[in-house]
N, C-alpha and C positions, 0 to 999 in steps of 0.2 A: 138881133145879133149883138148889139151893144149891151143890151141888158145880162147876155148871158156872159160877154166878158167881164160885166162889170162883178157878174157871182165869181168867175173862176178868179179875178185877181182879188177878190173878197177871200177867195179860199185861201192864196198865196201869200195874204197879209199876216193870215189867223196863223199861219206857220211859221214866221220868222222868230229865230231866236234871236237875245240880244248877245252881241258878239261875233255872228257868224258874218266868218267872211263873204263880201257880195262881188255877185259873178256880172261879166258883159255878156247879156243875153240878146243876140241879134236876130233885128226885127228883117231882114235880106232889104233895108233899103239903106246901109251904111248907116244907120242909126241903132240905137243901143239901149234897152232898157237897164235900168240896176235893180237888182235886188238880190236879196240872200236866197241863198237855194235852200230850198228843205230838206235834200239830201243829209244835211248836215245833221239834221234829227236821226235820222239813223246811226251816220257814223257815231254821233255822238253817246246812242242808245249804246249799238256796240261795243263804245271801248268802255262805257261804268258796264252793262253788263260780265263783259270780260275780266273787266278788275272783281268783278264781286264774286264770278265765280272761281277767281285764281285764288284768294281770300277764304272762300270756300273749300275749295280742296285744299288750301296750308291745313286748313282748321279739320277737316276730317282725319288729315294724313293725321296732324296732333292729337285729335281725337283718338283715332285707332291704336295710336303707340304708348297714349295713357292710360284704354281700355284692358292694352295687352298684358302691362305689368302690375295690373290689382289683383291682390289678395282674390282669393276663391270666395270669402265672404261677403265679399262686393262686388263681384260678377252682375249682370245685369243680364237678364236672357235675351235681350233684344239686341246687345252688343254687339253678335254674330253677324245684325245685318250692316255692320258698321264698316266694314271692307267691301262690303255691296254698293254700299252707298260712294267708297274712293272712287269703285271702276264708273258708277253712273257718273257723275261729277265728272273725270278724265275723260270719259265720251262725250261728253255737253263741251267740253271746253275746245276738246278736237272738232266737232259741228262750229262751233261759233267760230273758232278763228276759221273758218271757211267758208262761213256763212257770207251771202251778200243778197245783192236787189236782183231779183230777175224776171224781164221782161221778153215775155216769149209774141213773136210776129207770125201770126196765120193770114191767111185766103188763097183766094185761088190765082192758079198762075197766071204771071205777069201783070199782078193787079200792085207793083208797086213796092211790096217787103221790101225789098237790099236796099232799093234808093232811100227809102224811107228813112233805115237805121244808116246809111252813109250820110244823110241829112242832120241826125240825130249827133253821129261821131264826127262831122264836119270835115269829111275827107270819105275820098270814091273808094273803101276799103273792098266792099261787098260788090261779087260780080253783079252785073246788070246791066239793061239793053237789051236790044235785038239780041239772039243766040245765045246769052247768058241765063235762062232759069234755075235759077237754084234747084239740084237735083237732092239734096243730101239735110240736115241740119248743120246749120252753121252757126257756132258760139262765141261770140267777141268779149275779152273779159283785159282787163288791165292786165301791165307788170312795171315793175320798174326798170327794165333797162330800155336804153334809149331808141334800140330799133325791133319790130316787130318779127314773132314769126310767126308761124302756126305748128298743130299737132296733129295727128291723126288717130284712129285709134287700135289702129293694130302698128304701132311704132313710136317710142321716146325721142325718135330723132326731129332734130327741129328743122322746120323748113320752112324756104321764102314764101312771104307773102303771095308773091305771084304766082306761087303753084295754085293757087286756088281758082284761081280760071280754068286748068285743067281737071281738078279734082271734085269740085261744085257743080260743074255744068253740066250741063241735060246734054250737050252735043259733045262733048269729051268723050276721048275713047275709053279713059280710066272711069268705069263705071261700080258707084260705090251705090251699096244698098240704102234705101231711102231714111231708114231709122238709124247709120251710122252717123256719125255725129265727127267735124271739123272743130278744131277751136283755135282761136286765131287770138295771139296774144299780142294787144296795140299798147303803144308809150300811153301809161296815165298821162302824163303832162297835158298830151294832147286833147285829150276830153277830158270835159269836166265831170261826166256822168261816170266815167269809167275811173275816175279820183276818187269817189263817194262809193265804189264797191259796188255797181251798177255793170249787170250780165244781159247782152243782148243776145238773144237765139233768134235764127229767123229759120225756118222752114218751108220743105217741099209745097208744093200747092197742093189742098187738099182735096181735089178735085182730079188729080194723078191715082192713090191711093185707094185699097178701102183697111187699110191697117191704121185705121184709127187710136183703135185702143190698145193699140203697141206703141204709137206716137205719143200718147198721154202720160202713160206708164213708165216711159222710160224717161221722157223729157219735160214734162208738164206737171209735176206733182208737185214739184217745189216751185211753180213759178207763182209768181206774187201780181201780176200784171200782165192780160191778156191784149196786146194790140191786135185788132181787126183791121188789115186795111184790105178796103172794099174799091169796087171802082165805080166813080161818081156817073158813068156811062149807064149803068144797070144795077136793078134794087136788089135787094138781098137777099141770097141764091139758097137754096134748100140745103144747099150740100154745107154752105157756111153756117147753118142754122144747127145741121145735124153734128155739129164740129161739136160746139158748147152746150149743145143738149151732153155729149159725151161727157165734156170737161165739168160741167155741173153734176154730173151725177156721182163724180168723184171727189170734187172741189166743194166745200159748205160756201155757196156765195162767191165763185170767183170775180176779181176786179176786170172788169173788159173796157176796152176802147173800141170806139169805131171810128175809124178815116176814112172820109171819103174822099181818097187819093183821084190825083189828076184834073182839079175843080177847073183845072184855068181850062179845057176845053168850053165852059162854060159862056166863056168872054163874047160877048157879039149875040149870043142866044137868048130868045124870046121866053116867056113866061120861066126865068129862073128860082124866084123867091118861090112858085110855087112848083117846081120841082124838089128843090131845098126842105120847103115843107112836107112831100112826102118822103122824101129822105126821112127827116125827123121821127113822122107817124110811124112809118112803119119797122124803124130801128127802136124808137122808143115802146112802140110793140114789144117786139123782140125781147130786148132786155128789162123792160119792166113787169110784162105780163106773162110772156109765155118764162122765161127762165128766171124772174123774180128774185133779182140779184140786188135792185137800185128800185128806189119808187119813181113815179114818171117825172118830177121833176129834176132828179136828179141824173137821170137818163139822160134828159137832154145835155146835161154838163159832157157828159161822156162823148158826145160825138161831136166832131171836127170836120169840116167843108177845107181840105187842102189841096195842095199841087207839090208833095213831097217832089219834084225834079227842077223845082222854080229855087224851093227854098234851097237844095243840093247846090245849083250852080252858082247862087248869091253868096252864101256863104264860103265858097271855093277861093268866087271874085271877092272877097274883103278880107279873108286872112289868107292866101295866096299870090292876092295882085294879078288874079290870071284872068285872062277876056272872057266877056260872058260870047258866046255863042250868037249868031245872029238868029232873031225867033225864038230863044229860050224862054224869054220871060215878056209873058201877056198882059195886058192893059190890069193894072187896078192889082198889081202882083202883091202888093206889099200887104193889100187885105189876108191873102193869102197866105202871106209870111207871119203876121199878126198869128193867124188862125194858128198857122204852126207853134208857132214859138206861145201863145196860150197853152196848145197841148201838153208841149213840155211843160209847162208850169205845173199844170194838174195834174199830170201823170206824175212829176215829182213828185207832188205833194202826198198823192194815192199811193204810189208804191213805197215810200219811204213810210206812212204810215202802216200800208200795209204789210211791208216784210220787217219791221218791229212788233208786228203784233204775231204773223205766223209763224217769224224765224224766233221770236225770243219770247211770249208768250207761255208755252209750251213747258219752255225751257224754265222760266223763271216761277212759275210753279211748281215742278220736279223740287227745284232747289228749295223753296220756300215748304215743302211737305219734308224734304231731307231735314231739314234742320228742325222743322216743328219735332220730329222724331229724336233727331240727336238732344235736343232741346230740352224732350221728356226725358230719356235716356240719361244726359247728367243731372237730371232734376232728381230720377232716382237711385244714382249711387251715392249723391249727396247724401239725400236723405238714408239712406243706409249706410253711409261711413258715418255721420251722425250717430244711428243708431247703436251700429258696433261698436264706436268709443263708447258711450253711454253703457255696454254689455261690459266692454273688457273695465270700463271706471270701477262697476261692481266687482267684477271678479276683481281688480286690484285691490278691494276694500276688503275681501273676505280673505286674500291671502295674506296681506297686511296682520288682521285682526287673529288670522292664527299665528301667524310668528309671534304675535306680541305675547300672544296666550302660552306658544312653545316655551318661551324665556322664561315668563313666571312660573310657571309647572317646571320646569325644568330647576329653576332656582331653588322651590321649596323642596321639590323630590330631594336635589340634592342635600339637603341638611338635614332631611328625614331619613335619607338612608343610611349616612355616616350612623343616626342614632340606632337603625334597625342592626347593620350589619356588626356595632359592638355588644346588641346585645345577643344577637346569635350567636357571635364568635365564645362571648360567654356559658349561653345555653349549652352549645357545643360542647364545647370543653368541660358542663358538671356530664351530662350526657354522657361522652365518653369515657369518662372516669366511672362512673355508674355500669356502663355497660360492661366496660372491662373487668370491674368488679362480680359481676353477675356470670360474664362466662368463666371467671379463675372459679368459682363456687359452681359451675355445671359443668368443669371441665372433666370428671372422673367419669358421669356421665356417656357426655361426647369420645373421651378413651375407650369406653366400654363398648359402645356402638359400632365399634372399627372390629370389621370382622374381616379376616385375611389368616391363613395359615401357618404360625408360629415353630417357626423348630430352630433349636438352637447353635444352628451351623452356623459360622460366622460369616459366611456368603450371603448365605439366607435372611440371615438374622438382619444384616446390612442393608439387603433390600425391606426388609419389614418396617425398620428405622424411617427409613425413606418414605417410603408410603402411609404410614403411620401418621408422619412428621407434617407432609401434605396436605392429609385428611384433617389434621386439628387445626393445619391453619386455615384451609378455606373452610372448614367450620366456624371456626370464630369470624372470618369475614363477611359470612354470608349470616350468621348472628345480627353481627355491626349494622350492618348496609340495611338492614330493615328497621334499626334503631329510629325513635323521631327524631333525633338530630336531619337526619336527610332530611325527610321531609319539612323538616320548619326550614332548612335552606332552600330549598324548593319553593316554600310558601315567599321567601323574602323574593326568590327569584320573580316570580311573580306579580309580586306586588310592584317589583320593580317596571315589570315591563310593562302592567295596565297603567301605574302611573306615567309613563311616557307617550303609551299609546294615544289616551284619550286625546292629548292637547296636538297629537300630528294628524295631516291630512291622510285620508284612506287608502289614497295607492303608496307611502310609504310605510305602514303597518307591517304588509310582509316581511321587510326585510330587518325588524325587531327579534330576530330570532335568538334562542338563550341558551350559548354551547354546555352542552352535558360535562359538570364537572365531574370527577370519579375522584372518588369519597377512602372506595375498600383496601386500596394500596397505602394507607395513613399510617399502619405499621408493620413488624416483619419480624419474625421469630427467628429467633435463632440460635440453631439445639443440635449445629454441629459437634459440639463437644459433650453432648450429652454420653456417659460410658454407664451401660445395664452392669449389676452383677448378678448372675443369678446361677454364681456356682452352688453345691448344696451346703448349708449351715447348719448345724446341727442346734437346738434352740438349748440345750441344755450343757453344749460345750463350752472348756473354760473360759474361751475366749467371747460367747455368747454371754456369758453369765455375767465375765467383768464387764460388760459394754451395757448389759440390764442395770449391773449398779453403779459404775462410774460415768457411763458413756462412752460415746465414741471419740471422745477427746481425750476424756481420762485411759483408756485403755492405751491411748497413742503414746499418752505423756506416762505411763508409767512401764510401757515395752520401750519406752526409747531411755527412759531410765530420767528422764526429765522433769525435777520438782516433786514434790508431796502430793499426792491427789487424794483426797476425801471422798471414800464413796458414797453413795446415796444410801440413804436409810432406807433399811431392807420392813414393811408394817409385821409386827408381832412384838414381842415380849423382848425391852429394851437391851435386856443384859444379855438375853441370846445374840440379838444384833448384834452386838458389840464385839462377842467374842466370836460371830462371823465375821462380821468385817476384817476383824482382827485376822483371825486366819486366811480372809482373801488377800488380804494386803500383804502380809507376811508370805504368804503362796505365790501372788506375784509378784511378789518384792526376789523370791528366791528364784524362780521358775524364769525368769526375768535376765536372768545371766546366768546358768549352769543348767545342765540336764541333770547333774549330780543331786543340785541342790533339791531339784524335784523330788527326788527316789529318798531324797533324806528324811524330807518332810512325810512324804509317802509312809515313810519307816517307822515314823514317830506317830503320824497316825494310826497306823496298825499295833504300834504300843496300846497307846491310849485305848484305841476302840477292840471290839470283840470282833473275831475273824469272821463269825455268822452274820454278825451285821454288814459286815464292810461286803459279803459274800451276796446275802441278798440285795444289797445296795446296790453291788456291781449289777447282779443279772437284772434288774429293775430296769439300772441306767441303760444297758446291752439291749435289753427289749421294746425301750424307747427310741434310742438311736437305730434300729434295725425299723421300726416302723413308719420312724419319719425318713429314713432313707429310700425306703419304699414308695413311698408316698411322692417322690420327688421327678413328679409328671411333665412331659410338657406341657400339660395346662397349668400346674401351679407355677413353672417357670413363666409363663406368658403373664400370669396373674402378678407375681414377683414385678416381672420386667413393666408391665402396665401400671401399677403400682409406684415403682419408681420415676417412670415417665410422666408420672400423674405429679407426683412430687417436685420433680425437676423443673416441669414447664410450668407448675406453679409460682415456682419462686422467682424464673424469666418474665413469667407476667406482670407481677407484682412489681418487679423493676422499672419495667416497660411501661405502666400505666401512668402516670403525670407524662412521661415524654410521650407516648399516644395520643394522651390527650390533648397534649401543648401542641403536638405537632397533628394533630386535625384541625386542631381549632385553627392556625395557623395557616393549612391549609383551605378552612374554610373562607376565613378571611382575604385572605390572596384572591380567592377563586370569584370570593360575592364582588370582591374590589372589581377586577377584572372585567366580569359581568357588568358591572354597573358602567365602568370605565368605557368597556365597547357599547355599550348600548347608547350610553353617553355621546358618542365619537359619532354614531349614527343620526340620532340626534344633533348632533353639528353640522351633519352634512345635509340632512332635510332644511335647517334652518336655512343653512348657504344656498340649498335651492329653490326656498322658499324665496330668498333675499334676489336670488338672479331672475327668479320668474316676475319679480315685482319688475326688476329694472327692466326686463323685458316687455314687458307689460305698459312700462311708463314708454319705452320708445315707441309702440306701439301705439299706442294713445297719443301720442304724437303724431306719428305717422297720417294715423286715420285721418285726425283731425287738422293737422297744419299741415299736410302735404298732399293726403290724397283728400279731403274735404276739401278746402280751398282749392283745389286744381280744379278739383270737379263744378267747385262754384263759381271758381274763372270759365270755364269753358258753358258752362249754362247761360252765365250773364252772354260771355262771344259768340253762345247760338241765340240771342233773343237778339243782340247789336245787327249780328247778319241778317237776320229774320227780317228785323224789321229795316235792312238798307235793300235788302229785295221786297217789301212793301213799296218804301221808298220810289224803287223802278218802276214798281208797276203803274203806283197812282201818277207818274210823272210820263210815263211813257206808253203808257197801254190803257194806262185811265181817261184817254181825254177822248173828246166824243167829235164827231164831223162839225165841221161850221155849216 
């Protein structure tokens, strides 16, 4: 016996921390052992577990709101499960702050349960006695206020203690179903096990039942500590065997106790050490062989020789002051207090290691896999926000090297085209002088080719004018406009725009486009004052004659009586000339202001000359004049009238040609300027967005790398920090092995 207390307070040594508060643990003989509870190993597991996974969920919640606002190119496809991971984390943390020790009480009836944990709580909380069997589950768990009540579980409302004698008991008329469940909330102050988050369940006798594996299922699956309390009267009953066959087939290795409650009938009785020893044998059966929970020597740590009603009332008597009962406590009682109060220690020591390892275990792996995860998680945005700065570094390198490239191209184009565009405005302008020249020399031609119906009505004729007028100008424009002058502006156009193209980037090309200048509007005829004559003339009439040899000036200047006029030299034999002129001039010198004077001269000729001659003369002249009168068609008048058209617009042209020309070339100038000028303009605007995508580019690179890199390699390094303060836990908490 001494040998085995001397392993369990061996147990109780290996568990003290340094720091923990030390408890008076009564031995029921008014004495007091000290030492630190082990309890405090758990509390103490529980609040760093609790802080690390409160630390954990900040860091996830941060995680997920710095997942949320990355670029599309730093997406991570695992990131989805990053909101998965909040709600795991918020349910481990809702378990743990609820989490505590719990130690569940079987056997069968009246073998002792309630007094046992009344012993345990240091107050007769739990019905018991004569007429009191626990009919129901009954859970006793701390609270902080200062008086106890209980719950039931079809009601919120709180209620006294003392209903629990009605509600609990096998001989109440409030009959509750055996798997409903009481919980009965006592002042922590008052115990100390119930201070350390320490859950007592005590239970129906299993031996009432066969709803076993509804018992386990509902109330057994989290318990951490199975107490047996047996009665020391008789060995250990099938039905109690068949309990923890159940609970082990559910449970990997549940923790068990066994008590053999009620020892002190023992007192006065013969052969005890070896009834004691078959206790032993055949409990340490039980739990080492047949359910293979503990190896045999360990077995025996497990079970306890008590008198839970001894240790009840001693303890009543020393923190109550109240009288022990007469016959309560039997000779040699305080062995038995001993025994108890051992139990406590090891069951401490068992369940505080055990519901650290079942309650947080579990839990502190989840987390430790959560974060291995988030861990890789920003290990790879990192590296691909890396990577992207590293992409857009280039792309800023290449947009860079074309603006530098637009500026130059841009600079020499421009000093190249000033030279092109003055020399086309040149070309231009011999061009259109050439051209113009070429159609005044095809223009009788182009008159000729105008076919439309000529009559000499002055309605008619008016419209003819018109349309005539029409057809030779967009004759000669549609001449023009096919000249190379266009086309070598076109060629500059061109050149204009490859040299700009080449040095810009490929999606701003399109919008290089080179508006059509129109060229054929450069000049404009104009032949409203043009007046036909094409009344009939007779070619041999006087006034035809003076105009063959004076002209049309001289005929004017010597009918208006204005000056001397000289007439033309008539070719033949000089002295005839002579004395014709003579008489023309003298004729229209006379004829010129009198009709008299005509008929005088008339007179004097007929002196001079022979009547037969002047007679044939006449009829000659008569049958000339009679012929050409005849002759006097509307085709000859079209020919006349075309003729003179042909004349008229000739000498408009001729006018017209240097200002034509000045003023194409002029126009062509304006036009290439303009062109170059817009295209130019375009050109500034690519640069400008060339120049904005850079700065974009630079915050962005920024971005990548000093905001969302660093965040991501904050929060890598803060998933390896936590990672490894739940290693931490485990090696300090979960890592250590049985003494």
């Amino acid at each position: 016996m001494s040998g085995r207390l001397d392993k369990t307070y061996s147990m109780e040594e290996s568990q003290r921390g340094q720091g923990d508060r030390e408890d008076q643990r009564s031995l029921g003989n008014g004495k007091h052992a000290r030492s630190q509870s082990p309890l405090k190993f758990f509390a103490e597991a529980k609040k760093n577990i609790n802080d690390v996974f409160k630390d954990i969920a900040e860091y996830v919640k941060e995680s997920h709101a710095f997942l949320n606002a990355l670029p599309e190119e730093c997406q991570c496809d695992k990131a989805k499960s990053v909101e998965e991971f909040g709600k795991t984390i918020q349910k481990i943390i809702e378990v743990l702050t609820r989490n505590h020790m719990k130690v569940v009480f079987f056997g069968r009836t009246s073998n002792g349960k309630s007094t046992t944990i009344n012993a345990m709580l240091r107050n007769n909380i739990m019905p018991s006695g004569i007429g009191h069997t626990t009919h129901c589950f009954i859970q006793v768990e701390g609270c902080d206020s200062s008086d106890g009540f209980l719950l039931t579980e079809d009601s919120d409302q709180k209620k006294s203690i003392s209903d629990i004698n009605q509600l609990a008991s096998a001989l109440s008329k409030v009959k509750l179903k055996e798997n409903s469940l009481i919980r009965i909330f006592w002042p922590k102050q008052k115990c100390k096990f119930l201070r350390e988050d320490v859950v007592f369940l005590d239970s129906p006798g299993i031996d009432v039942t066969p709803d076993l594996d509804d018992w386990i299922d509902k109330h057994c699956l989290d318990a951490d500590v199975f107490v047996l309390v047996a009665n020391a009267e008789s060995t250990l009953m099938q039905t109690e065997k068949n309990f923890f066959h159940k609970v082990s087939n559910r449970l990997s290795k549940p923790n068990i106790f066994i008590l053999q409650n009620r020892w002190d009938i023992s007192v006065g009785e013969e052969k005890v050490e070896q009834v004691k020893e078959q206790h032993y044998q055949r409990n340490v059966e039980f739990l080492a062989d047949q359910l293979k929970v503990v190896d045999r020597q360990e077995a025996k740590n497990r079970i306890f020789f008590v008198s839970a009603k001894e240790t009840l009332v001693s303890r009543l008597h020393e923190d109550n002051k109240t009288p022990i009962p007469h016959g309560s406590l039997q000779g040699n009682y305080q062995e038995r207090a001993l025994a108890f109060a051992n139990f406590e220690t090891a069951f401490e020591i068992c369940i505080s290691k055990s519901a650290v390892k079942t309650k947080f275990e579990n839990h502190s792996q989840k987390g430790r896999n959560i974060m291995s995860s988030l861990k890789s998680i920003m290990e790879e945005i990192y590296q691909k926000c890396q990577l992207q700065g590293e992409k857009l570094q280039e792309v800023k390198g290449k947009k860079a090297s074309e603006l530098d490239n637009l500026e130059k191209q841009t600079l020499k184009l421009n000093t190249e085209m000033k030279d092109k565009i003055k020399a086309n405005v040149e070309e231009v302008e011999r061009e259109v002088s050439n051209a113009m020249n070429k159609e005044i020399n095809h223009l009788s031609v182009l008159v000729e080719d105008f076919k439309r119906t000529f009559h000499p009505d002055e309605e008619k004729l008016r419209d003819y004018k018109k349309e005539l007028h029409a057809y030779v100008e967009d004759g000669i424009k549609i001449n023009l406009t096919g000249r190379q002058f266009v086309r070598a502006v076109q060629t500059v156009e061109m050149h204009m725009r490859d040299g700009l193209t080449d040095p810009l980037p490929k999606e701003t090309e399109q919008y290089l486009d080179i508006p059509k200048n129109q060229f054929e509007n450069a000049f404009r005829l104009l032949c409203a004052d043009f007046q036909e004559d094409i009344q009939f003339r007779f070619s041999f009439g006087i006034t035809a004659l003076m105009e063959r040899f004076l002209g049309p000036k001289g005929v004017r200047t010597v009918l208006t009586g204005n000056g001397n006029t000289i007439p033309r030299p008539i070719p033949g034999r000089a002295q005839d000339n002579q004395i014709l002129v003579g008489v023309m001039t003298t004729f229209a010198s006379v004829s010129s202001r009198t009709t008299m004077g005509a008929l005088i001269i008339g007179g004097m000729v007929a002196k001079v000359t022979d009547w037969r001659i002047i007679a044939l003369v006449g009829a000659l002249y008569g049958m000339l004049y009679l012929y050409e009168r005849m002759s006097w068609t509307n085709k000859a008048k079209e020919r006349t009238f075309k003729k003179q058209y042909v004349d008229y617009v000739t000498s408009k042209l001729k006018l017209i040609v240097d200002l034509t020309s000045a003023t194409c070339s002029q126009q062509v100038q304006q036009g290439l300027t303009s062109t170059f000028a817009g295209l130019c303009k375009k050109v500034e605007k690519s640069k400008q967005d060339l120049e904005n995508e850079i700065m974009e580019l630079d915050k962005e690179i920024t971005k990548q790398r000093e905001e969302i890199g660093l965040k991501g390699k904050t929060l890598r390094n803060k998933a390896d920090y936590l990672d490894k303060t739940l290693d931490g836990f485990i090696k300090k908490f979960l890592g250590q092995k049985d003494s």
